[in-house]
C-alpha positions in Angstrom: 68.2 31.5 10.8 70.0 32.1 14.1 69.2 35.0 16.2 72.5 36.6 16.2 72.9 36.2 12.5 73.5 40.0 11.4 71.4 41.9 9.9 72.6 45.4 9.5 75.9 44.9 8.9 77.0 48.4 8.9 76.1 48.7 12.9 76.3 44.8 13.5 72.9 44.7 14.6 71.5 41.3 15.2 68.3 39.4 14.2 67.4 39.4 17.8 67.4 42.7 18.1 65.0 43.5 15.0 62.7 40.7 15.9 62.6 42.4 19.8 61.2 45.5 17.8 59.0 44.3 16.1 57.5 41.7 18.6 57.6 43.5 21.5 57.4 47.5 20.6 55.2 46.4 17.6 57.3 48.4 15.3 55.5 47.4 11.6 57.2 49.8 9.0 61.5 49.3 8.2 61.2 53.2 9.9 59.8 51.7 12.9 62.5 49.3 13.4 65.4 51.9 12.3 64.0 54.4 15.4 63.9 51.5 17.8 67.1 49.3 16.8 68.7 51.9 14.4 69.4 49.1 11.7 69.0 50.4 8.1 70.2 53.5 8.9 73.7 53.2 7.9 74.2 52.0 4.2 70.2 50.9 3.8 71.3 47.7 2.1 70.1 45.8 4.9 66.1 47.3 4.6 64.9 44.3 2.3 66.0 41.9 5.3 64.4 44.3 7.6 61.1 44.2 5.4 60.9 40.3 4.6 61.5 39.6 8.7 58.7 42.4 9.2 56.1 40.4 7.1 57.3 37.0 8.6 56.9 38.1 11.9 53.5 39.4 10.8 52.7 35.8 9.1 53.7 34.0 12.5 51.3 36.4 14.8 48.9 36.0 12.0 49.1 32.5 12.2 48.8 32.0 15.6 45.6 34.1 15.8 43.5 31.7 13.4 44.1 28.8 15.6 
């Protein structure tokens, strides 16, 4: 996936951007993210991206912290 693939289409916020909130401001819920980046705040349909990029992120750190 390509960080300026879109994920709140409503605002035209970018993957970038979402992953920058949660990596760096260690945002962990989809409210988190919405405060920071306001994605998912316009339509919502864009919150089950928000969630599964949430756990990846998550997944990744977690990854990196076992080895």
């Amino acid at each position: 996936m390509s960080d300026q693939q879109i994920i709140c289409r409503c605002l035209g916020i970018p993957r970038k951007t979402v992953e920058q909130a949660i990596d760096v401001f260690s945002a962990e819920t989809i409210e988190e993210v919405a405060r920071l980046t306001e994605a998912g705040t316009g339509c919502m349909c864009c919150r089950c991206k928000i969630k599964d990029l949430i756990q990846e992120r998550k997944a990744m750190v977690k990854q990196f912290e076992v080895a």
